[in-house]
N, C-alpha and C positions, 0 to 999 in steps of 0.2 A: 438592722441596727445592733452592732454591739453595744452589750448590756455592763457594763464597769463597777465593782464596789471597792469603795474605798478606806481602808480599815487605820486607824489607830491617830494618834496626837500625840508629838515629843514635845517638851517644852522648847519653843525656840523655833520652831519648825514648823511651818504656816503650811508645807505642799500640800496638806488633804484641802486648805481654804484655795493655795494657789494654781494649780493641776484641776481640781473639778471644776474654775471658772475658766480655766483655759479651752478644756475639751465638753464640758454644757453651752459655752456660749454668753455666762450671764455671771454676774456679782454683785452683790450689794455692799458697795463703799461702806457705808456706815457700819454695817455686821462687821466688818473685816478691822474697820479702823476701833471701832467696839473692843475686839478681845488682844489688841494690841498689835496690829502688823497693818501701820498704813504707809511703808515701802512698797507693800504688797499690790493696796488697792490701788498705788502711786501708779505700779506699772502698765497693770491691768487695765489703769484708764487710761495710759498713751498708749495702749496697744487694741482700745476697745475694737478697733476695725477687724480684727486677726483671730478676735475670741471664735473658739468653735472648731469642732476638729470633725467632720463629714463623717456618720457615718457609724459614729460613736456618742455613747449618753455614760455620765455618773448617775446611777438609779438607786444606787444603796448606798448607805454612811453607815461606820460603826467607830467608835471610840471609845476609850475605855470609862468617859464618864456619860451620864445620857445628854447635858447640858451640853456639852461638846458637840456631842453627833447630831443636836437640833440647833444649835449653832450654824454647823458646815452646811448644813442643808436646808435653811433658810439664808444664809449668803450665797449658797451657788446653786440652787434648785436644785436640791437632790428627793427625787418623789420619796424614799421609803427610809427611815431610820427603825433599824435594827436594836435588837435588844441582846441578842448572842450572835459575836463574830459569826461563829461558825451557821447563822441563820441565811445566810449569804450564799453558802453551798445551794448548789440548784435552782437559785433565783439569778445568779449572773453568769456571766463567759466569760471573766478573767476578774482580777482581784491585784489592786494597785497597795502594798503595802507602803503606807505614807510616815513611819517613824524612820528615824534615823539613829534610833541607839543599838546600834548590831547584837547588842548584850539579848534584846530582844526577840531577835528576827525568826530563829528556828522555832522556837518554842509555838509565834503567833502565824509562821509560813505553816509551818508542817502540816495542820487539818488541811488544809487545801492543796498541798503536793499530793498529802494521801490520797484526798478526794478526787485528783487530776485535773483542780483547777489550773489554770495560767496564772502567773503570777508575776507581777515586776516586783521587786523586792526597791526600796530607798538604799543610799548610799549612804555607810557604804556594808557590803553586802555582812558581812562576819569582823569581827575582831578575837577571835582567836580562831587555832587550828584546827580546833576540834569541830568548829561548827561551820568553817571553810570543807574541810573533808567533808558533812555531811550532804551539804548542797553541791559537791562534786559528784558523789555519790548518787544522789539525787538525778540529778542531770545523765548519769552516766545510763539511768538505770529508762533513761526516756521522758523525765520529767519535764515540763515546759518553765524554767526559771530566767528570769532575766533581772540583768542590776544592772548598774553603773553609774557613774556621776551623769549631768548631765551635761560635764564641762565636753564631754567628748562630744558632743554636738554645737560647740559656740561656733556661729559664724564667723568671728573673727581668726580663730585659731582655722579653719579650713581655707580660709581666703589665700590664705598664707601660701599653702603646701603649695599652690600655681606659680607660685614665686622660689620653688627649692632648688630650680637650675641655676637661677643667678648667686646662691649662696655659695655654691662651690659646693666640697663634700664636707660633710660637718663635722667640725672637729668637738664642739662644747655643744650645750645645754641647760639652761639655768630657770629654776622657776621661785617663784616669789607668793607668798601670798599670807594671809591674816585668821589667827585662832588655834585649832587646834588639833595635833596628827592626824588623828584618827577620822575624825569627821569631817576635815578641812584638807587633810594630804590627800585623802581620796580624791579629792576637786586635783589639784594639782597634779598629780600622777596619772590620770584620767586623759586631761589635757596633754600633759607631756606623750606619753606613750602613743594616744591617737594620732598626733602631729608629725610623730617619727614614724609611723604605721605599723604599731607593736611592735619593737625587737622585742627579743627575749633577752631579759636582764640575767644578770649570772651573779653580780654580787653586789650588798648594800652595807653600808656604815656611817652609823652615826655618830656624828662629831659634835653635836651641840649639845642642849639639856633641855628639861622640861621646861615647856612657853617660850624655846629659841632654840625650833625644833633646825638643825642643819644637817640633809643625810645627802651621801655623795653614793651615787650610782654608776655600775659596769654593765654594758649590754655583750652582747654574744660579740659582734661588728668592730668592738673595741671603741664604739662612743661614749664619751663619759659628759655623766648628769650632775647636777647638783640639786636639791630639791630645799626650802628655805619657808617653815611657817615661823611668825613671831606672832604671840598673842598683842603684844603691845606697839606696833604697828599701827599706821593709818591703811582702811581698810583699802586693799588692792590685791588683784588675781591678774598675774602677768608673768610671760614666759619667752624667754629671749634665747636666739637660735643663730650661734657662729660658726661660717664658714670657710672656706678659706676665701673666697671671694666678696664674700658678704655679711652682714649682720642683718637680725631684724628683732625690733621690740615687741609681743603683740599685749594688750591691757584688752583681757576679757571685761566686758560690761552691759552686753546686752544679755540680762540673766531670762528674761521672757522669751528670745528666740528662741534658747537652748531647751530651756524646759518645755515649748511645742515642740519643737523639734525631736525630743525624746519623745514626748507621748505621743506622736504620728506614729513612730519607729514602733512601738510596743503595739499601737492598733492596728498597724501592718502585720505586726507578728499575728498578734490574734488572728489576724484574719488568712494568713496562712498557716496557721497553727503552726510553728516551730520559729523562736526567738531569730531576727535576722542578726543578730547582735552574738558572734559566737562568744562561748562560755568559759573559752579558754584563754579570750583575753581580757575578760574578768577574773579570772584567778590571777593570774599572771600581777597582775593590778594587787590585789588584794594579799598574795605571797609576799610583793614587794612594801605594801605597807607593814604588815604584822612584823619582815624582817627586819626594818627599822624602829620599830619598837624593842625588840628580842636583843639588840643592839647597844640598844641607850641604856637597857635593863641591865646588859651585860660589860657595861663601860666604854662603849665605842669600839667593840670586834668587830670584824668584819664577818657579817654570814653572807655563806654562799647559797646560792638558791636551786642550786644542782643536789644540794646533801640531803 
């Protein structure tokens, strides 16, 4: 049995409630609909047949308040809440970092890289350069890191790929979706890039503004992307693929397959010790978000991602 701890709470951001009743097996509606996320318990109870991921247990909670972390652990059966993050070291085999503010991530990964835990990191992994390089670094040096949306696992956007012959060769790409660059383009660029089976982007620019974020993308192949959040949109994650023979629309919305679907993927890593998810197309991912922001910052230039 892998041993899983689960560390920290963003506002807005249910995964430590929604991730530990995925892969324990269990929930308690009430806890969940309690601290305000009953989308959450919505799903987890049309999906109650699926809870449970073989093989794997959440055994430890940590949050940065104590009310939180006995919160999480009396809605998804977590046996042991902690009093220091770092209490974690040597009582688990990998360590699910559950916030999603990047501003955060190196400061609350790093005891556990040092320590040579495993680690998934939330989406999305860094928002500046400085602490992208660190976790390159990191990775470079044999570390066990893994991130990414978990749009890269929707079953609808894969459905799809068995259908790229009758598009033709793709001339466009367009993605749509609701909120904000940093923490919501991630979703968007996750998907876009798995669907095309990572090129390598070379250049991005954005043309829109803050909360009508629009960045238009160059891959190495010479396909061109469009990438499209609105905070003031009705909420939708969708991403449409033209070819010369074809079109197709796809509307991501089964959010519970994907996020099993990533935590298999991560307990598989664990259990082969080395992330099956390479790291390179998480940067790649992540280069391409920060340059769209570097962008906007900079009036709509266009940065290349070879410089």
């Amino acid at each position: 049995m892998i041993k899983l701890g689960i560390i920290g709470m963003s506002p807005g951001n249910a995964h430590p409630y929604s991730w530990s009743a995925i892969i324990n097996g269990f929930f308690d509606a009430d806890e969940i609909n309690r601290v305000g996320y009953p989308g959450v318990s919505a799903y987890l109870t049309a999906n109650r047949d699926l809870l449970g991921i073989p093989g794997a247990q959440v055994t430890h909670v940590w949050a940065q308040d104590r009310a939180i972390s006995e919160s999480i652990a009396k809605a998804v059966q977590v046996e042991h809440v902690v009093d220091e993050m770092t209490d974690l070291i040597g009582q688990v085999d990998a360590v699910i970092l559950g916030r999603d503010d990047p501003e955060n991530h190196v400061e609350m990964a790093k005891p556990f890289i040092d320590a040579g835990v495993p680690i998934f990191i939330d989406k999305p992994l860094a928002s500046s350069r400085n602490d992208l390089a660190y976790f390159s670094e990191q990775v470079a040096n044999g570390k066990f890191i893994m991130s990414c949306s978990s749009m890269r696992y929707a079953t609808e956007l894969r459905a799809v790929k068995n259908e790229f012959a009758a598009l033709g060769k793709l001339q466009l790409a367009t993605s749509v979706g609701k909120k904000d660059w940093i923490k919501y383009g991630v979703h968007m660029l996750e998907g876009l890039f798995m669907v095309l089976d990572d090129p390598t982007p070379v250049s991005v620019r954005h043309v829109g503004r803050d909360g009508g974020d629009v960045v238009y993308l160059e891959f190495a192949d010479g396909l061109q992307a469009t990438v499209h959040l609105f905070m003031d949109i009705a909420l939708t994650f969708q991403i449409s693929l033209f070819g010369k023979d074809g079109w197709r629309l796809i509307e991501v919305k089964n959010w519970f397959g994907m996020f099993r679907d990533n935590l298999i993927e991560f307990v598989r890593s664990v259990e082969e010790n080395k992330p099956r998810l390479s790291f390179d197309k998480t940067e790649n991912i992540i280069r391409t978000l920060l340059a769209a922001q570097e962008s906007l910052a900079q009036g709509g230039r266009i940065v290349y991602l070879n410089s």
